[in-house]
N, C-alpha and C positions, 0 to 999 in steps of 0.2 A: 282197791276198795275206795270208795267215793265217801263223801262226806254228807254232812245235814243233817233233816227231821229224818230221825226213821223212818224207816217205809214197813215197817213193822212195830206197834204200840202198846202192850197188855199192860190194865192197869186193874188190878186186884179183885180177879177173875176168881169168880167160885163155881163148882159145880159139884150136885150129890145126887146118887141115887138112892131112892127112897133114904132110908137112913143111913146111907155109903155116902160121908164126903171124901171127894173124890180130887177137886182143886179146894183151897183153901187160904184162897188172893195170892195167888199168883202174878207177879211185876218183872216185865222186860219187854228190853227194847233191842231191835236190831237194825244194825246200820242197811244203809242202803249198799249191794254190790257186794256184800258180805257174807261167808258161812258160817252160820250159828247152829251150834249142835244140842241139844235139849239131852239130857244121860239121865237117868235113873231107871232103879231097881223096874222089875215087872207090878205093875199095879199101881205106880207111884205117880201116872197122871199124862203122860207125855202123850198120849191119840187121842186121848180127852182135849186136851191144848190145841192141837194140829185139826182135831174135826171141827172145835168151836171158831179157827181162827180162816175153817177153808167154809165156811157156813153151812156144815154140815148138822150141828150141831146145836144149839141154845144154853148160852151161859143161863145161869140163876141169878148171878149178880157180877157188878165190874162191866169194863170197858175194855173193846178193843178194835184196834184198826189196823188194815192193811191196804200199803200204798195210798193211805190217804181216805180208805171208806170206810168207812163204820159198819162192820161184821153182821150189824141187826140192821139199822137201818139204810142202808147200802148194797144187800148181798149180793145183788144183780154185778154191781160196779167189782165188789171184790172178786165173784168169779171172775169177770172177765180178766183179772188181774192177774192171776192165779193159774198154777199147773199142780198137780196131785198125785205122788204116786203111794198108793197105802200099803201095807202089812202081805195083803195078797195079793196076786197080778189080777188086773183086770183088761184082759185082754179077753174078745171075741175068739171063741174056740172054733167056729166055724168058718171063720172068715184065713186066708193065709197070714203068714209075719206081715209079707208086703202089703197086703190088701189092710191092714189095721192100721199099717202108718198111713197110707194113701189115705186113709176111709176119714180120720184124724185129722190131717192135712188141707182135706175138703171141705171140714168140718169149720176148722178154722179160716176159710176164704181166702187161702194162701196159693200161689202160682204153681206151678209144675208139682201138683202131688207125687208124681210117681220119680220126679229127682229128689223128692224130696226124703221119700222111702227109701230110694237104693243110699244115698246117702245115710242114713241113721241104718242099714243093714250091714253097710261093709262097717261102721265105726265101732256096731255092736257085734261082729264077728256071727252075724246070722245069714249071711250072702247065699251060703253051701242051702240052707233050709228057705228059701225068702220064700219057694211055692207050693211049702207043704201048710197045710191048715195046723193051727195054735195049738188043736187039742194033742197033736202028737208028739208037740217041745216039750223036754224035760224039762224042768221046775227050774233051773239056771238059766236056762234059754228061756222061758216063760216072763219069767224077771227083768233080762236085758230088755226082751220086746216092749216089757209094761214099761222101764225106764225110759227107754227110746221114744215110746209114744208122746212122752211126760216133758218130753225136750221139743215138739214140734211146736213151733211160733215164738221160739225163744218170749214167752209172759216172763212179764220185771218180777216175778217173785215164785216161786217153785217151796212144794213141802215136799218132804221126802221122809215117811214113816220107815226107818228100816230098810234102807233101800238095797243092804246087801245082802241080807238073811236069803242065804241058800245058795248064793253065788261061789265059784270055783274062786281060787286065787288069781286067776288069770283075769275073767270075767269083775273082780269085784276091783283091782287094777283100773279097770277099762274104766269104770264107774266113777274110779275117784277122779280118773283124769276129765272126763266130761263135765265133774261138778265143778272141778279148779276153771275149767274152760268159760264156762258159764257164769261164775265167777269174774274171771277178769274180763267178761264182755260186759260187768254192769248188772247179773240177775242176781238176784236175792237168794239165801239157799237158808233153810231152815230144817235140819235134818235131826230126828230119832235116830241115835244105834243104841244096841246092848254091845258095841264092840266099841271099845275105850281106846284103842289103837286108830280105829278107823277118826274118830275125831281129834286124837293127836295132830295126824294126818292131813284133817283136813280143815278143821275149824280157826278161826279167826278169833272170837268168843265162845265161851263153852259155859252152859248151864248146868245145873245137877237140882232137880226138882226131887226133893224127899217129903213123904209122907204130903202131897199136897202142896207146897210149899217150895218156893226156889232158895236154896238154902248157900247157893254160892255161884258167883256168875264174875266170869273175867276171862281174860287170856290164861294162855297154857302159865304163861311163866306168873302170871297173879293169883289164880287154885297154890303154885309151888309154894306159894309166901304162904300158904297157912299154915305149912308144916313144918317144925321145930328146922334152925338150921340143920346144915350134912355134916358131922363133925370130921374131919379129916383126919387122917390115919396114914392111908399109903395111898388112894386114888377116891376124889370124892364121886360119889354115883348120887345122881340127879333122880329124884323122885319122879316116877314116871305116874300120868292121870293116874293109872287103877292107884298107886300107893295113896294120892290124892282122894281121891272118889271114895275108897273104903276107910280113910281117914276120917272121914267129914260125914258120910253115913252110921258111922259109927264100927266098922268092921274090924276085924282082929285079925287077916290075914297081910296086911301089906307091908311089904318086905321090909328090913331096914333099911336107911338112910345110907351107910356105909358099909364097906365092907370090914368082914371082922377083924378082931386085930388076930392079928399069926400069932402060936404059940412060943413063951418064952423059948428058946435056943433056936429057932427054926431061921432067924432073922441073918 
């Protein structure tokens, strides 16, 4: 991970529909070359955040920039900045896997489309399918494709809504190692899960946006500092995100700190 001005800037970003606030200044920053994971509950703002910061979108109030342009007054510069992949694949149903990366590939004024396709097909485990049309991939295959798309022209900054909803164990594997890759070539990564394992995994810094609201932002081991020490017994057990996450959300299921004590005589 590289150092500096972020390449990523939100400074107390609101957004509501009609009488639904929705952000509620929202503040963070993300390193350049770094993966930053955004976690919270469903409804709690995170595609709101990621549509306003890929210019899809129109805050109502607050600032924000990426790689340096200003979201409203830059969109042009920030697209070009930017790769996107959302919630649902957006892959051409009629066109094949191959012809989508190629078509992509074209798109962005880049050299040998079609190496550039078979590459991103063997590394997404789609080779066996590359000249069947999109519309007849399962929904895990559907996804790698849209991720693979999301990787041509390696852009200094990538969003990733959920990028593994719906992926096998193997396939969602495959994913994380592309984003670590991408990562240590210098790309930005700013990724939505509802899996709290997966940004263990992968993140750098981790955010938890509740109710509108960034309520806790730091490394894995700086979320652990907010929870009471482990008191030691026979082996201490490290609070893992989820115990963090429903901690600080306010939840009542997350496990204890240690394990129990054994029952007198048992010792």
């Amino acid at each position: 991970m590289t150092t500096g001005a972020p390449v990523i800037r939100v400074t107390a970003l609101e957004k509501s529909y009609k009488d639904l606030r929705v952000l509620r200044g929202v503040d963070l920053e993300v390193a350049r070359g770094s993966i930053f994971a955004l976690l919270g509950s469903n409804g709690a703002g995170k595609t709101t955040v990621v549509r306003i910061l890929s210019t899809l979108l129109a805050a109502d109030a607050g600032t924000a920039t990426v790689n340096g342009f200003d979201v409203t007054t830059q969109a042009p510069d920030v697209r070009g900045s930017i790769s996107l992949t959302g919630q649902f694949a957006a892959v051409d149903e009629v066109l094949s896997g191959r012809e989508n990366l190629a078509l992509v590939a074209r798109l962005r004024h880049l050299e040998d489309p079609r190496g550039i396709a078979e590459d991103l097909l063997r590394r997404f485990a789609l080779t066996d399918a590359a000249e069947r049309r999109a519309a007849t991939y399962s929904g895990g295959m559907r996804r790698r494709l849209d991720i693979a798309m999301s990787l041509i022209g390696r852009p200094p900054v990538i969003f990733l809504d959920e990028p593994t909803t719906g992926l096998d164990p193997e396939a969602r594997l495959e994913v994380w190692r592309a984003v670590r890759e991408l990562a240590g070539q210098g790309t930005t990564v700013l990724l939505t899960t509802q899996y709290l394992d997966e940004a263990e995994q992968l993140a750098d810094r981790i955010a938890i946006l509740h109710e509108g609201r960034i309520i806790a932002d730091g490394t894995l081991a700086d979320l652990r500092q907010l929870l009471p020490p482990a008191r030691v017994e026979y082996v201490e057990k490290q609070p893992t995100l989820e115990d963090v996450f429903l901690a600080i959300i306010g939840g009542d299921t997350a496990v204890p700190a240690t394990e129990p004590t054994a029952p007198e005589g048992s010792r």
